[in-house]
C-alpha positions in Angstrom: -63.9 -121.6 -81.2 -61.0 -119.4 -82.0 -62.5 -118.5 -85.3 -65.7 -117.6 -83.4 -63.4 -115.0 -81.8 -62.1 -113.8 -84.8 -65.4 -113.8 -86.4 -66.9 -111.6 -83.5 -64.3 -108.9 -84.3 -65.3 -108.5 -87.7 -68.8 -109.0 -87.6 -69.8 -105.7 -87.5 -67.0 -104.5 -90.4 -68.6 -107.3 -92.7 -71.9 -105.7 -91.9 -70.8 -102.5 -93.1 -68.8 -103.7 -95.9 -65.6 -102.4 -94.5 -63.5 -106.0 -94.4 -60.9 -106.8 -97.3 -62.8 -110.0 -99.6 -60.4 -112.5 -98.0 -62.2 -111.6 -94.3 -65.5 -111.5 -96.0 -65.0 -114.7 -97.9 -63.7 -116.0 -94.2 -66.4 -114.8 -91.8 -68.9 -115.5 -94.7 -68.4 -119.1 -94.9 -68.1 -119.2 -91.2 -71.6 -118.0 -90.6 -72.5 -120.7 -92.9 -71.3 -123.7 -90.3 -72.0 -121.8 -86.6 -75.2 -121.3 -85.8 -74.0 -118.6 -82.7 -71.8 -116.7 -85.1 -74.9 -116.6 -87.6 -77.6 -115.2 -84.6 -75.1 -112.8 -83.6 -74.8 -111.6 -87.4 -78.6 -111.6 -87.6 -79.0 -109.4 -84.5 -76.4 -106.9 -85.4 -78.2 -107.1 -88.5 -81.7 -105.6 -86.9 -80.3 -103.4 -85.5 -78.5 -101.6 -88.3 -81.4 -101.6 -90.5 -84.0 -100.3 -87.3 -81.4 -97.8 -86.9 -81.9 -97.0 -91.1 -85.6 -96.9 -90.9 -85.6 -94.2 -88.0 -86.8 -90.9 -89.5 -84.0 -88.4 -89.5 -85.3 -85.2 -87.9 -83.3 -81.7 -88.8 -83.6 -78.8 -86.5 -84.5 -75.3 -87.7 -81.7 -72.8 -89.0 -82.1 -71.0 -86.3 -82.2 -73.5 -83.5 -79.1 -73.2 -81.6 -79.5 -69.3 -81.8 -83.2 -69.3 -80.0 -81.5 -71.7 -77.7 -78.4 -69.3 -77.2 -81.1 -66.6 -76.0 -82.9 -68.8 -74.5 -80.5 -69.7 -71.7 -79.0 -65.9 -72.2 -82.6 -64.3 -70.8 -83.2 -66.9 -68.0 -79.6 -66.4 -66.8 -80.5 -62.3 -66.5 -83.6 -63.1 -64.8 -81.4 -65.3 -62.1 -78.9 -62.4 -61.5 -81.9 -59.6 -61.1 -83.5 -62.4 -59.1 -80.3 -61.8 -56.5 -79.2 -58.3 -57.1 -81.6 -57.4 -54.1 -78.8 -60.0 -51.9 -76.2 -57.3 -53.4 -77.5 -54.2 -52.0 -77.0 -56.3 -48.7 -73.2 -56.3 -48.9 -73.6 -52.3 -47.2 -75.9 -53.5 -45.3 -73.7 -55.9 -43.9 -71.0 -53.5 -43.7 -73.6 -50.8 -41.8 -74.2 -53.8 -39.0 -70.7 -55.2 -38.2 -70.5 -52.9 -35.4 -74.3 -55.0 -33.7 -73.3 -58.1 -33.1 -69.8 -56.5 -31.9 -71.3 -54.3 -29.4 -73.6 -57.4 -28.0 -70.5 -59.6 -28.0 -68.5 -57.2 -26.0 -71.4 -56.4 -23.3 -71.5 -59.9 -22.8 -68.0 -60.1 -21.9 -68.1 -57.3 -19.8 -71.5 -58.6 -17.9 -69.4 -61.6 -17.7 -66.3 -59.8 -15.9 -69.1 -57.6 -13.6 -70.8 -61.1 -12.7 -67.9 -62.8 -11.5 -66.1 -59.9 -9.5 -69.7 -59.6 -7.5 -69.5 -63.4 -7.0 -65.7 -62.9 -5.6 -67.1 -60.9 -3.3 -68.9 -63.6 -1.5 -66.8 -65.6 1.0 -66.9 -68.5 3.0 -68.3 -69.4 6.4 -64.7 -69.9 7.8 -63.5 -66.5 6.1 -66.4 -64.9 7.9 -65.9 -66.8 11.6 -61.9 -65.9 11.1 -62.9 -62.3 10.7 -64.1 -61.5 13.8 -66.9 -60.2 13.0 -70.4 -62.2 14.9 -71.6 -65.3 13.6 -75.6 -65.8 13.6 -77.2 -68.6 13.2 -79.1 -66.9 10.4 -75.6 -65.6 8.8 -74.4 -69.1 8.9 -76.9 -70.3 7.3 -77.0 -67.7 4.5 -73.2 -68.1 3.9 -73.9 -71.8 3.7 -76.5 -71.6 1.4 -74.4 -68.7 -0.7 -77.4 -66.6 -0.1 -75.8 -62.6 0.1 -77.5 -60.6 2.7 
């Protein structure tokens, strides 16, 4: 078992021929005697030599150059794309002062809105006044209803 382990680590060296002759006489003879040693040799085995029968495929001279422009062009095309979302920055600038104005007449219907609702007062405010209390005046200062 421990040479298993030892075997494992240079398996793929002894495939490549890049053990010393005393490991290769070692692992050698071991694959000899263990069977799971010996299966994991003949995997590595296919694989090295699938990976040798692969065709090698070389790229153009040029390649990387057509590439280079490649992305260089589609990157101009994405910035004209936007340059109309530029001429929007003085735009932007240009209508600032909208959504100011709109804010600020909100407040101020706001502030008009609530002085006019001040203005109302109560049933008892209206008896302690003095001033002659209908029925239907009662009943609109009840209600909140402004005559």
């Amino acid at each position: 078992m421990k040479e298993c382990g030892r075997v494992k680590k240079l398996l793929s060296c002894y495939l490549d021929k890049e053990i010393s002759d005393i490991d290769a006489v070692f692992v050698k003879k071991h694959l000899g005697i263990c069977h799971i040693c010996n299966e994991d040799y003949l995997e590595l085995f296919k694989v090295k030599q699938l990976m040798l029968d692969k065709e090698r495929k070389t790229l153009p001279e040029d390649y990387l150059v057509f590439r280079l422009n490649e992305k260089i062009v589609s990157q101009h095309h994405a910035e004209e794309s936007l340059s109309w979302l530029a001429g929007l920055g003085n735009l932007s600038r240009r209508l600032i002062p909208v959504p100011v104005a709109a804010i600020l007449l909100s407040i101020m219907f706001l502030v008009a809105t609530s002085k006019q609702q001040m203005i109302t007062y109560s049933l008892d405010e209206h008896i302690l006044s003095g001033s002659q209390t209908t029925t239907e005046t009662a009943l609109g200062l009840i209600l909140g209803i402004q005559n």
